[in-house]
N, C-alpha and C positions, 0 to 999 in steps of 0.2 A: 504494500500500500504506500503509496507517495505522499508524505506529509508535508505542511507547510515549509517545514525547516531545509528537506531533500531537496524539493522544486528552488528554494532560492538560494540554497548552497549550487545546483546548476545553474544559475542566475547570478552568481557571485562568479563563477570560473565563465562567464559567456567572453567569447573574445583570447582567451588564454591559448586555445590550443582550434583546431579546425574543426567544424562539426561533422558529422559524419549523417545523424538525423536530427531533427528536430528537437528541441528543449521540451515544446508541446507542440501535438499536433491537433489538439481541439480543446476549445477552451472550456475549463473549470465551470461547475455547477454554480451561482450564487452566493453558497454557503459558504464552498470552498477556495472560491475567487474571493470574498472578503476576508477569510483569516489568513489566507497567503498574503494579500495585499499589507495587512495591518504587516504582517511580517515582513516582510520587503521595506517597508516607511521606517517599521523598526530599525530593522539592521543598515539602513541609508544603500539602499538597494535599485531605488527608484530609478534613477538614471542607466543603470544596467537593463534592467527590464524597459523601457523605453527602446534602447540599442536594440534588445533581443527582439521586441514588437518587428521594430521598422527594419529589421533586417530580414524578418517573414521567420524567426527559428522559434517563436511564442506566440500560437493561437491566444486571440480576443473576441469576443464578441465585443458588437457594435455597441452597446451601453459598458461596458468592459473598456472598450479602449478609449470612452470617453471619458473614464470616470481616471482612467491614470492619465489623459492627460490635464485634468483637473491637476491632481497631485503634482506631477509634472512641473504644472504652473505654477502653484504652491511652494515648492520648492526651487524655482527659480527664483523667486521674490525673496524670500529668505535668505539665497545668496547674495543678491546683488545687495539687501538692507547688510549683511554681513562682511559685502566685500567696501563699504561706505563705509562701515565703522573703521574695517581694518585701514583704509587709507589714512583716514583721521586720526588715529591712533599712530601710524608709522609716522607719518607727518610729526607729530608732534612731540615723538621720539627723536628724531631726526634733527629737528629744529632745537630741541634740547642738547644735541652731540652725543645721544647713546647707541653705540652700535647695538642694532639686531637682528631677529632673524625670525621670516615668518615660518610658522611649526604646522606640520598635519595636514588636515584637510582639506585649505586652502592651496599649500605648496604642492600638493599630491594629487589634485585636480588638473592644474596648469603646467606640471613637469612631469606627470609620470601614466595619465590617462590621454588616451589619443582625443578624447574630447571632454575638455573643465566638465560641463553636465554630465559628464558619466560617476564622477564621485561628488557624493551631498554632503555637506558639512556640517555641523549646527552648532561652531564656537569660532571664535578667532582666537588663536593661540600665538602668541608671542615668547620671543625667548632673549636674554639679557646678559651680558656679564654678570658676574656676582658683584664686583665690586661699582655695578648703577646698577641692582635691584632695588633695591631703597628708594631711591633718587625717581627709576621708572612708574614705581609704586606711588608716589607720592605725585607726580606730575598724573599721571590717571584720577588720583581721587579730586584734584585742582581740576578736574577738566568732568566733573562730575561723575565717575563713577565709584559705586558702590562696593564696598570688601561684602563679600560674603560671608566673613568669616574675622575677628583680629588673628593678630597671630599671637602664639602664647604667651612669650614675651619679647620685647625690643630687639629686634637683630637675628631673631629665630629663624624666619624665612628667610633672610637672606643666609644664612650660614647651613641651615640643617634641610629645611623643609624640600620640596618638589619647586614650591612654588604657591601663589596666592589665585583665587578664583575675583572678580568683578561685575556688578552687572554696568552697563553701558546706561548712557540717560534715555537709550534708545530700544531699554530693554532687552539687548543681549548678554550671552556669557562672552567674557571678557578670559583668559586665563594666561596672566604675565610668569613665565615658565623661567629658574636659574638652571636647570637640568632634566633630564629625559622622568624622572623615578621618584617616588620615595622610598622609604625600605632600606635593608639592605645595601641595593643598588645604586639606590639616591646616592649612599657616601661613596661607591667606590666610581662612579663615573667621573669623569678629570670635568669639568665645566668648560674650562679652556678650551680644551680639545673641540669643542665644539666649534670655536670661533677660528677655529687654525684655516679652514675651507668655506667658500661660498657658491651658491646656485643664485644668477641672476632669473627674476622672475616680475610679470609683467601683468599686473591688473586692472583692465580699467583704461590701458594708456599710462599710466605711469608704473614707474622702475622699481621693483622693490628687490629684498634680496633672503635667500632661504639658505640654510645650512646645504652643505656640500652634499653631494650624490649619494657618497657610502654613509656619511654621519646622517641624513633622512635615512637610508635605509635600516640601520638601525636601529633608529627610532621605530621604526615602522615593528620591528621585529619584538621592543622594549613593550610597545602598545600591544603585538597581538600577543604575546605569553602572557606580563606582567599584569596590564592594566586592566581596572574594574569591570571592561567589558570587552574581556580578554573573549568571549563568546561569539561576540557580534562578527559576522560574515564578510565586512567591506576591512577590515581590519586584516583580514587572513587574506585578501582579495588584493590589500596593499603591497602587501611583505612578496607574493604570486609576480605580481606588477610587475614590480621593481627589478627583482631577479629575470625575470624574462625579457623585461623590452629595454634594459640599462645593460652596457656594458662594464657592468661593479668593477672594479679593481679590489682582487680577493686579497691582496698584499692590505692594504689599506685596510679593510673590514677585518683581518684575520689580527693586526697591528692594534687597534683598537677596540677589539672583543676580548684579545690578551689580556689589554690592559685594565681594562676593568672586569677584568675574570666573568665576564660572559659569553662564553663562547658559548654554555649552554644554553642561555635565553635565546642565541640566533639559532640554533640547531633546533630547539625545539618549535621556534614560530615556524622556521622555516617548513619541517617536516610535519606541524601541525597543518600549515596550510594547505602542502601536497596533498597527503590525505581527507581533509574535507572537501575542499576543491576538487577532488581526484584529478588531479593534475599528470597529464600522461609527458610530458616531457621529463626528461633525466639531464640535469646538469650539472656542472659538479659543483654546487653547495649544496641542492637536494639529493646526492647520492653521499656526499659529507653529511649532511644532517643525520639521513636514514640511519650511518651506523655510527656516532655520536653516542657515548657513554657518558651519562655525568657523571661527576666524580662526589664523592661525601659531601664535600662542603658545597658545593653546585645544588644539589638536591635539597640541603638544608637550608640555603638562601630562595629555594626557589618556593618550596613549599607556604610558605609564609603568603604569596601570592595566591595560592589555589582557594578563591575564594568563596568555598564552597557552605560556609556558614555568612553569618549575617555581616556583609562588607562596613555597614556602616559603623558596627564596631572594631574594625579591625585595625584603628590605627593603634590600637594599643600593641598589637601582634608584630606590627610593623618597625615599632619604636624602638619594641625589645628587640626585634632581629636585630636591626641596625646599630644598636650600640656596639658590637662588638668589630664593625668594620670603621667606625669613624678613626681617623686621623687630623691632627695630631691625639694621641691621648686624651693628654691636657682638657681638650674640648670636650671629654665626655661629662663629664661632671657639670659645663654647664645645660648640656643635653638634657641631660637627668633633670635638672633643675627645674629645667621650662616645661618641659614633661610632667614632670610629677606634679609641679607645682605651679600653675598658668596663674599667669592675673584674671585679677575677678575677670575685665571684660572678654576675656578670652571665654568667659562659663555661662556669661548673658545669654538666655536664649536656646542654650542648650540641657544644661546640666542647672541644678537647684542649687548643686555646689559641689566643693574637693567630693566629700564623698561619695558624691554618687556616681562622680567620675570612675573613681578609685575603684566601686565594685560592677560598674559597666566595664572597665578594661581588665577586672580581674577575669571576669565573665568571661572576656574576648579572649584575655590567654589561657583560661580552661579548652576555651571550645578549639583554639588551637594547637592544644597537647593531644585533645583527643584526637585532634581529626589527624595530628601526626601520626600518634601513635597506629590509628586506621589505616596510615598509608604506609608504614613501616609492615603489620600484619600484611596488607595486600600485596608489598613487593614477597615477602614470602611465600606468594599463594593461598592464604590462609582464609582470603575471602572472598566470596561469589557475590558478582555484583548483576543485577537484574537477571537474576535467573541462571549464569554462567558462571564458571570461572573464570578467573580473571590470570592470564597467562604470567610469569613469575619474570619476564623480560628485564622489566627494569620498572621500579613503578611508578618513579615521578615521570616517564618519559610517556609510560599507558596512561596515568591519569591525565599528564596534559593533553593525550589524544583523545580519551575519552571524554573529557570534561564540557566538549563541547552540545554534544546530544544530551548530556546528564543535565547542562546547565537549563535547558529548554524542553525536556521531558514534559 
């Protein structure tokens, strides 16, 4: 039976490789054309399935193809209000002397899809030196936009965090990034490194500029393992992308996955995406990925990511990993601090106070011992997961495979 998630996991790989037949060749009941559809808008699918209409490889019916190109439209307005913020926002970066670099979904439309409407976006992400985060941070709230969130204390996001979220006066998500991560990952990612290389990129008429070819593609890689919706299909569809229609310099990506000891986060997007995508090409980072072992501490940094319990509690899960990679030392302890102990505004709005904090992240580091400890019995073979067992390969590499059907079950 073809469930919503199959049809637009073929709808996510449409364009990758040659068809041979049809995606569909008669269009979907009523029932079944609306909860695929809701799933396609979900996973920012839309523009894919548009290509696959007009290219004759996805039957429609005639109220059918009018209703996606509603959405269509829908989602065109959205970028172009999205691609107005992001000028205004570079602009004024700019006019302030802060290098940057536009991040995701905007850069990945205009560099890495044969047509911008083929990937949907629904944030502007920027990304900064660490030493004008602050500086960036504060020129955005002068220009009215909103934190989502303080930070816990003075100097935090610039030093530890991923980065801060905003809403725009114009109602969008705003998200000024000093690095790809948090977690683990966040400390061992060099920042710089990001800044060493650039992609010229071109919106609107004017010039903008994006991280380097292989620093996006890891990102891309960072986003489908790592990130909160490490599930979503355009994400596995990026990392597919990139690898196919870039000529990567493996020196380069193999140079910088070193160095922040992620080579398994690229092995695993990578060979996550092959597999969902069923991606029939072989080339050699997808046959690198395929046999790809991680190693102890690889799987113990990675797990912390598998966010298969409640995400919204999981930055406690995250905080804990991460102490143990920060550098210098020295900075741990103010880590801890701001962690443990956030200023009140950091708790407005969220939490009634420390302690509820304290036994919400106790909670988070319970539920993340167990689900360790689940994932250590299953690399043993010790447990059957839907009916099966669950082969003894390797297990943080089966669960990143499996996680994705599990997630949408």
């Amino acid at each position: 039976m073809t469930t919503p998630r199959t049809l637009a996991a073929d709808v996510a790989a449409f364009g990758l490789s040659p068809l041979h037949a049809p995606l569909l060749d008669a269009p979907l009941d009523e029932s079944a054309w609306g909860a695929f559809l809701a799933f396609v808008k979900e996973h920012r699918l839309v523009g894919l399935l548009a290509a696959a209409v007009e290219d004759g490889s996805f039957a429609l019916s005639d109220a059918q193809r009018a209703e996606l190109t509603g959405v269509v439209d829908e989602a065109a307005a959205v970028r172009r209000d999205l691609e107005t913020s992001l000028l205004e926002l570079s602009h004024a970066l700019s006019g302030a002397g802060i290098t940057h670099r536009v991040l995701r979904g905007c850069a990945a439309a205009y560099l890495d899809y044969p047509q911008p409407v083929q990937r949907t976006f629904r944030r502007v992400e920027l990304l900064v030196p660490v030493p004008a985060f602050d500086e960036a941070a504060a020129l955005f709230s002068a220009m009215g936009c909103v934190r989502r969130f303080a930070e816990p204390r003075p100097g935090f996001d610039r030093r530890f965090s991923m980065g801060t979220s905003f809403f725009t006066p114009h109602g969008h998500e705003l998200v000024l990034r000093r690095t790809f991560v948090s977690g683990p990952y966040g400390m061992l990612v060099t920042p710089a490194d990001l800044f060493s290389r650039s992609t010229p990129l071109s919106v609107g008429g004017h010039e903008l500029v994006a991280l380097g070819t292989e620093e996006r593609f890891l990102h891309a890689c960072f986003y489908a393992r790592l990130g909160r919706d490490q599930s979503e299909l355009v994400l596995l569809r990026d990392v597919a992308q990139m690898v196919l229609t870039h000529a990567l310099d493996i020196d380069s990506i193999e140079r910088l996955s070193t160095a922040w000891k992620a080579e398994s986060v690229v092995a695993e997007a990578v060979d996550l995406a092959w597999s969902t995508l069923k991606v029939v090409d072989i080339v050699h980072l997808s046959a690198w990925a395929a046999a790809h072992r991680p190693e102890r501490a690889d799987r113990r940094r990675l797990r912390v990511y598998d966010h298969t319990y409640d995400y919204a509690r999981n930055g406690a899960a995250l905080s804990f990993s991460a102490v143990r990679e920060i550098r210098p030392r020295r900075a741990t302890l103010r880590f801890l601090r701001a962690v443990v102990l956030p200023d009140r505004a950091y708790l407005e709005g969220r939490y009634r106070g420390h302690l509820q904090r304290w036994w919400r992240g106790t909670c988070a580091l319970s539920a993340h011992v167990v689900h360790r400890d689940g994932r250590s019995r299953q690399a043993r073979g010790d447990v059957v997961v839907a009916g099966r067992a669950t082969p003894a390969r390797d297990g943080a590499h089966e669960q990143a495979t499996g996680s994705v059907a599990a997630q949408h079950a």
